[in-house]
C-alpha positions as a Markdown table, in Angstrom:
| # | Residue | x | y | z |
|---|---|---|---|---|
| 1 | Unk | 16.2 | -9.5 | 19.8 |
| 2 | Unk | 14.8 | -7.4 | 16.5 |
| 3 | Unk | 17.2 | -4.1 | 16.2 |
| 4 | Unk | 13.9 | -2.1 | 17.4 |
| 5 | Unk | 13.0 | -4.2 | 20.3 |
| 6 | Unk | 9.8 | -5.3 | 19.0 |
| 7 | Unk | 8.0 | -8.7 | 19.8 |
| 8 | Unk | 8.5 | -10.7 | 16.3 |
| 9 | Unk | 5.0 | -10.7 | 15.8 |
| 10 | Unk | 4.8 | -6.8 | 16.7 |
| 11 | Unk | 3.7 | -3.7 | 14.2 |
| 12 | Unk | 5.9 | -0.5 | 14.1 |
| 13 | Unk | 4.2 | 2.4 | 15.6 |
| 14 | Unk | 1.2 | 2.8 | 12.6 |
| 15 | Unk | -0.4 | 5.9 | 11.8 |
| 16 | Unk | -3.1 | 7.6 | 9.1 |
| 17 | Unk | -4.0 | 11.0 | 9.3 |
| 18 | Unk | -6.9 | 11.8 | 6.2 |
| 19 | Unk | -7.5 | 14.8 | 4.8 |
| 20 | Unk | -3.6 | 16.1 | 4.8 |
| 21 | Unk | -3.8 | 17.5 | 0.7 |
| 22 | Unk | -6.0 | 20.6 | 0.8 |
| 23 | Unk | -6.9 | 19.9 | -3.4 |
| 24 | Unk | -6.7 | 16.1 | -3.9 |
| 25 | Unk | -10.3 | 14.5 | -3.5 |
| 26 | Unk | -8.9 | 12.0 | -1.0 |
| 27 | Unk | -5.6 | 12.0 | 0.8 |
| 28 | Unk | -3.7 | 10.2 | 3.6 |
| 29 | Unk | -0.4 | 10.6 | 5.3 |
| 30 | Unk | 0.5 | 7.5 | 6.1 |
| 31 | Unk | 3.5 | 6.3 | 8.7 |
| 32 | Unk | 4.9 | 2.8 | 9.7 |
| 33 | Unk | 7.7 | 4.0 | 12.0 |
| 34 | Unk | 9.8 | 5.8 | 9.8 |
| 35 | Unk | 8.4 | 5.0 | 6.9 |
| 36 | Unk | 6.4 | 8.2 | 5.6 |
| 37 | Unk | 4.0 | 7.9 | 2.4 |
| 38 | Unk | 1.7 | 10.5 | 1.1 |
| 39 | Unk | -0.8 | 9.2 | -0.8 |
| 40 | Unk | -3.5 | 11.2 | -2.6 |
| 41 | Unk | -6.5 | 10.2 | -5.0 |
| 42 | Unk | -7.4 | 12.8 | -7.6 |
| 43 | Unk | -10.6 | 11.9 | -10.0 |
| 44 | Unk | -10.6 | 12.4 | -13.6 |
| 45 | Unk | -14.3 | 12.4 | -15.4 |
| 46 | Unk | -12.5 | 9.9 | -18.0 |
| 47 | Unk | -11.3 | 6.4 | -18.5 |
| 48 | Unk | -8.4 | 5.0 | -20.7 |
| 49 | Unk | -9.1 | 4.7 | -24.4 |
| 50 | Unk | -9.7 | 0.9 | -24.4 |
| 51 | Unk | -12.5 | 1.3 | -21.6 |
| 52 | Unk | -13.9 | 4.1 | -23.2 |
| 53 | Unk | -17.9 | 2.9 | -23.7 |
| 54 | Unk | -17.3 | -0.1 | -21.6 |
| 55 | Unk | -19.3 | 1.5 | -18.6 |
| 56 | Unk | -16.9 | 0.7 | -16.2 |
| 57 | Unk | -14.5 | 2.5 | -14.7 |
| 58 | Unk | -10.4 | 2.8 | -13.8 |
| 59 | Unk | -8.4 | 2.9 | -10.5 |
| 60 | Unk | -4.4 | 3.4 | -11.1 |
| 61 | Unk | -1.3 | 4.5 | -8.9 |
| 62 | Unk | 2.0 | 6.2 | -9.4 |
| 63 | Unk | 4.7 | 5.8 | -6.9 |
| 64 | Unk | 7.4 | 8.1 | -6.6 |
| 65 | Unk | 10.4 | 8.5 | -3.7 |
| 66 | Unk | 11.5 | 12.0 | -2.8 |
| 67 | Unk | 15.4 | 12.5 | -3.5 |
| 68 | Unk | 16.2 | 12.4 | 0.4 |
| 69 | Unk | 13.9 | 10.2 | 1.6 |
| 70 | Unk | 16.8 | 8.0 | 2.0 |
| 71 | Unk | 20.2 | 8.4 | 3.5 |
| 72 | Unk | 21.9 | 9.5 | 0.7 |
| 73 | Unk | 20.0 | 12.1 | -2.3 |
| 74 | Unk | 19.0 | 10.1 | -4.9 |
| 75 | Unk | 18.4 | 11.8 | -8.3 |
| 76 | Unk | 15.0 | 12.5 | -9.5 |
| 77 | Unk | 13.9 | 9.8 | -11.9 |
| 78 | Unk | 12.3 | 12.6 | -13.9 |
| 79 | Unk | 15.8 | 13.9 | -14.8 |
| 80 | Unk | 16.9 | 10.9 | -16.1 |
| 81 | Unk | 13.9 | 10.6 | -18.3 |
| 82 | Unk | 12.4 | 7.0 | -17.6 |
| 83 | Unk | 11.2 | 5.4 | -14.3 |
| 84 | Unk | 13.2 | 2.8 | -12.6 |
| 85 | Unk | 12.1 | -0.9 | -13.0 |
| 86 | Unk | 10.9 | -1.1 | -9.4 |
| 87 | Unk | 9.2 | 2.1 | -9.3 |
| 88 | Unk | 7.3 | 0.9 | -12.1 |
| 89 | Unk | 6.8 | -2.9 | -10.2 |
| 90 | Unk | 5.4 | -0.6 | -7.1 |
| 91 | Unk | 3.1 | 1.4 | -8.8 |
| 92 | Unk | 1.6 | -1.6 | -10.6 |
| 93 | Unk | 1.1 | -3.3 | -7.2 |
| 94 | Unk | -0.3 | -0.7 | -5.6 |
| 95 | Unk | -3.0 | -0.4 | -8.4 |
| 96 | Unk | -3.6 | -4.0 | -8.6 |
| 97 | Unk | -4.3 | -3.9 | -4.9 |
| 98 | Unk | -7.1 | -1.0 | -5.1 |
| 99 | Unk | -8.5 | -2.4 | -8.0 |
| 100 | Unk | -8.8 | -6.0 | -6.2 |
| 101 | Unk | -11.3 | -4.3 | -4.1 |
| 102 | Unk | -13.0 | -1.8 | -6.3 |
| 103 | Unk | -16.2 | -2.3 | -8.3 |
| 104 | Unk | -15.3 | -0.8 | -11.3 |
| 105 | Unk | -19.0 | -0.5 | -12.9 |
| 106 | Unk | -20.2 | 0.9 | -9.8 |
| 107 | Unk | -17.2 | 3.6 | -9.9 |
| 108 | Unk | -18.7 | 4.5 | -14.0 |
| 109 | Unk | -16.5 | 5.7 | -16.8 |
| 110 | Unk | -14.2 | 7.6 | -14.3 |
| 111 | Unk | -10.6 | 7.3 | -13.2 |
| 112 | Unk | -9.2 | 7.4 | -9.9 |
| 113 | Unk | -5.4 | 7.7 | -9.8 |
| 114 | Unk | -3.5 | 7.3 | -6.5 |
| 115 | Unk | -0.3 | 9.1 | -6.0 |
| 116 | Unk | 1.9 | 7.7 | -3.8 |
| 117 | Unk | 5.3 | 9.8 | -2.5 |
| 118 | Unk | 7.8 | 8.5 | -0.1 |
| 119 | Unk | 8.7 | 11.1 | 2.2 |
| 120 | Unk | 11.1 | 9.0 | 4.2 |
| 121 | Unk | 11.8 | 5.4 | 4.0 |
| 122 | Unk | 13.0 | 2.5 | 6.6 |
| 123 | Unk | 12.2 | -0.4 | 4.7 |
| 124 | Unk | 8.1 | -1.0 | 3.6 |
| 125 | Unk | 7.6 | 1.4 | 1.3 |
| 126 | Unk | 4.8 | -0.3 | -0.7 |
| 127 | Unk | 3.5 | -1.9 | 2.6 |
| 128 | Unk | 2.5 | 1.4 | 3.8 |
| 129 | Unk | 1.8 | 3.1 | 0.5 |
| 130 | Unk | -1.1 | 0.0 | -0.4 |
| 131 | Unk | -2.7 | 0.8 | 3.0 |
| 132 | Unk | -2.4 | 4.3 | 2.7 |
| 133 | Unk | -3.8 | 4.4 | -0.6 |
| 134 | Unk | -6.7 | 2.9 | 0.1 |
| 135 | Unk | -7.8 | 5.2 | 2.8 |
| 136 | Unk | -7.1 | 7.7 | 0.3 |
| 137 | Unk | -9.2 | 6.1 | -2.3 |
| 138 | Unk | -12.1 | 5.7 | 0.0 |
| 139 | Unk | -12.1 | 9.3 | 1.2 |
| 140 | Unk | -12.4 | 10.2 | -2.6 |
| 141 | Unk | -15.2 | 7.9 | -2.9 |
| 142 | Unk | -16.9 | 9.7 | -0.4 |
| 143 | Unk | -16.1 | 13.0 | -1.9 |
| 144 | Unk | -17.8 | 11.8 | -5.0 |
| 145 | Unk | -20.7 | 10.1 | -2.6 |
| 146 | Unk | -21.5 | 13.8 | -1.3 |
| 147 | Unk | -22.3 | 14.8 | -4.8 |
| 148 | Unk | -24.4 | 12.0 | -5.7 |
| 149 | Unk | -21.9 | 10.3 | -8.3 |
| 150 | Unk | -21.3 | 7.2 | -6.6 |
| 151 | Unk | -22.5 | 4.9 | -3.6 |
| 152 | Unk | -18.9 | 4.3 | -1.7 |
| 153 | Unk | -20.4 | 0.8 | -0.4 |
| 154 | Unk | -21.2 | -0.2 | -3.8 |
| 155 | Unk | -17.7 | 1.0 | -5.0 |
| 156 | Unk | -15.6 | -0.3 | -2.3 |
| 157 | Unk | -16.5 | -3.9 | -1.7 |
| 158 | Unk | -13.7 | -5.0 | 1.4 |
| 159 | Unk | -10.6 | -3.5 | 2.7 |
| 160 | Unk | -7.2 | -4.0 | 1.6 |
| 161 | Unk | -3.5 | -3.6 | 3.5 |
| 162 | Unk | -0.1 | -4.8 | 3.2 |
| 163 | Unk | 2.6 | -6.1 | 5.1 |
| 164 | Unk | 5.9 | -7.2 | 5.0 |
| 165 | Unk | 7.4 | -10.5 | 6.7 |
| 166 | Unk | 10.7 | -12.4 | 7.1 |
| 167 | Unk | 13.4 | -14.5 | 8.3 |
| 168 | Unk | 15.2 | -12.3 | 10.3 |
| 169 | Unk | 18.0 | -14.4 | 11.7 |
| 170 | Unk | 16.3 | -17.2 | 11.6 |
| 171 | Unk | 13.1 | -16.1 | 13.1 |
| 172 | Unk | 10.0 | -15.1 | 10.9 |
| 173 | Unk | 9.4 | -11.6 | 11.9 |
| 174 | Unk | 6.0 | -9.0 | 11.1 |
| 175 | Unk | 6.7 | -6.1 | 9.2 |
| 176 | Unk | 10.6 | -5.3 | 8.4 |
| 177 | Unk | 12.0 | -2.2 | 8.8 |
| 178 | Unk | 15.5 | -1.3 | 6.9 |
| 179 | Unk | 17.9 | -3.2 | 9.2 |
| 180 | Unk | 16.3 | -5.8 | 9.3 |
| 181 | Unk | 15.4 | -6.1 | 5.5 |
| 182 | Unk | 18.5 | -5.7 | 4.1 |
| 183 | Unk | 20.0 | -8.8 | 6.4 |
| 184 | Unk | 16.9 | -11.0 | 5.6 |
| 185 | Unk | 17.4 | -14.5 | 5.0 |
| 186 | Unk | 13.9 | -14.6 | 3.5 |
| 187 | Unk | 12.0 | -11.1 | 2.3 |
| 188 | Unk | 8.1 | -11.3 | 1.7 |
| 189 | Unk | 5.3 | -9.0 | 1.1 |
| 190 | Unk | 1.6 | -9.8 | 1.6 |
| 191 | Unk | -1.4 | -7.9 | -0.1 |
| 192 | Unk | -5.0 | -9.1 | 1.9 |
| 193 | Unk | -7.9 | -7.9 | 2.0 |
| 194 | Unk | -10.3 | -7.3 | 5.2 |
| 195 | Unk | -11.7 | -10.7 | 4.9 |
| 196 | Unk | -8.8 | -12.6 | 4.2 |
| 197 | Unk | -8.6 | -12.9 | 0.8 |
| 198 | Unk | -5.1 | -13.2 | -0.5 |
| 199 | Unk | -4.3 | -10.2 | -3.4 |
| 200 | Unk | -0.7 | -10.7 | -3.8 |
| 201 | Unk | 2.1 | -12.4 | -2.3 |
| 202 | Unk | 5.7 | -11.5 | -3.0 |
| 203 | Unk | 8.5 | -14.1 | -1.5 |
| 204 | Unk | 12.4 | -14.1 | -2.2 |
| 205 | Unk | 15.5 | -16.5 | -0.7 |
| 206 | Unk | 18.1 | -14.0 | -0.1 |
| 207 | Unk | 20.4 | -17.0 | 1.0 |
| 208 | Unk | 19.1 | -20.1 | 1.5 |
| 209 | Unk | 15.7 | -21.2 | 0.4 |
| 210 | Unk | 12.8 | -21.0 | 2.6 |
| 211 | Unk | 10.9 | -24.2 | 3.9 |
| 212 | Unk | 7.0 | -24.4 | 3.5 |
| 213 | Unk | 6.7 | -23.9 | 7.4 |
| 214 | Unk | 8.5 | -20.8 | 7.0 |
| 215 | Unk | 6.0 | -19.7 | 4.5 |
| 216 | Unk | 3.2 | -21.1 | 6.6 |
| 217 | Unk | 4.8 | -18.9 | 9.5 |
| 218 | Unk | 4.9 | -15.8 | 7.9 |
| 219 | Unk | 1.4 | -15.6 | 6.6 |
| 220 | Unk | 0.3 | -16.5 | 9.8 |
| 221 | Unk | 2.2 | -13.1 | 11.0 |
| 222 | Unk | 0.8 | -11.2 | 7.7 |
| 223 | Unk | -2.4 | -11.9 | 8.6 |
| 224 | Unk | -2.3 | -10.7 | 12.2 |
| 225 | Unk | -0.8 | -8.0 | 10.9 |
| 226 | Unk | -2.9 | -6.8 | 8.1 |
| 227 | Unk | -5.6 | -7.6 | 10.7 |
| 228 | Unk | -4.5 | -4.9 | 12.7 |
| 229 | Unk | -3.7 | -2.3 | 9.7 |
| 230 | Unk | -7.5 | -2.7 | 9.1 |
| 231 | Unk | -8.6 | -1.6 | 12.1 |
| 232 | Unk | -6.3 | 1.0 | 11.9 |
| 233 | Unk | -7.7 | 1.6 | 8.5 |
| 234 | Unk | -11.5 | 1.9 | 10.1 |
| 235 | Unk | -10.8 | 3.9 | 13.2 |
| 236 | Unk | -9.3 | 6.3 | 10.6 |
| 237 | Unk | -12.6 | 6.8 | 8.3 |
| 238 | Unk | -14.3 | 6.6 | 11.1 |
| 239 | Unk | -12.7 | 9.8 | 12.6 |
């Protein structure tokens, strides 16, 4: 039995809630169990340097954790001058993820950057903050659609979500919360899009090495999962 109860093939309680920054251009408070992200999308009428004249445009992320979003106050990485290694490993996930799914000539010479902020976390923080930020994203599209800078359908060309899966005591198990994370046998994270299409897969031993049919088992539970975060993700911009 999983520390929270769940079946092993069972989501934590998942909710987004748009709209929850009163100045970013798209925003999203997202929440798997007690995980809490918020993610918001601000536009800048510019692009990098190096795409400057290219005609095509730039989606980024910044990934950040609050000083008590864990047990114990951590210190701001700001203080300390420099960004840790895995904040800087999120961030560039979490961009890689938007931009998997973004036309970027459609979007023009304009930059989108997504700010994610962890707010409290229980294990999949960049899980949540991927699917957040793409509800996020396409809330800004849409801001941009009302004033006739963009078509979001020509912008956004699928969905995208994340998940986390593991060997949990010798059981592949759907979307790891802290207890169960940090006594993994096997830790992975899968970036897919709405139609399947793989974006990023993350997989580490933490003991003993993991067998192909393990592998094969735990995308079969990421995509059932992200499967569900996308419909999550559409009943949301529909609301």
């Amino acid at each position: 039995m999983r520390p929270s109860k769940r079946q092993n093939d069972e989501l934590r309680p998942v909710s987004l809630e748009r709209g929850v920054s009163r100045h970013a251009e798209g925003s999203c408070l997202v929440k798997f169990g007690d995980t809490h992200v918020l993610c918001a999308a601000s536009l800048e009428e510019r692009v990098p340097g190096w795409l400057k004249n290219s005609g095509k445009g730039w989606v980024t992320a910044e990934y950040g954790m609050l000083p008590r979003a864990t047990g114990e106050r951590m210190k701001r990485e700001a203080a300390s001058g420099k960004q840790s290694g895995r904040t800087q490993e999120i961030q560039r996930l979490v961009a890689r993820s938007l931009r998997a799914v973004v036309d970027l000539e459609a979007l023009g010479e304009r930059m989108i950057t997504v700010d994610c902020d962890v707010i409290q976390a229980d294990g999949g923080t960049r899980t949540a903050s991927i699917t957040g930020a793409f509800v996020a994203l396409s809330d800004c599209l849409a801001w941009m659609e009302t004033r006739g800078m963009v078509k979001r359908d020509k912008v956004l060309k699928d969905h995208v979500a994340a998940i986390s899966c593991g060997i949990y005591k010798g059981s592949p198990v759907l979307d790891l919360d802290y207890l169960e994370d940090s006594a993994a046998g096997t830790d992975a994270n899968f970036v897919l899009t709405g139609r399947g299409g793989i974006v990023e897969i993350q997989g580490t031993a933490e003991g003993e090495p993991f067998s192909r049919d393990e592998l094969d088992a735990l995308m079969k539970l990421a995509e059932k999962g992200i499967g569900e975060l996308v419909e999550h993700q559409k009943r949301c911009l529909e609301g």
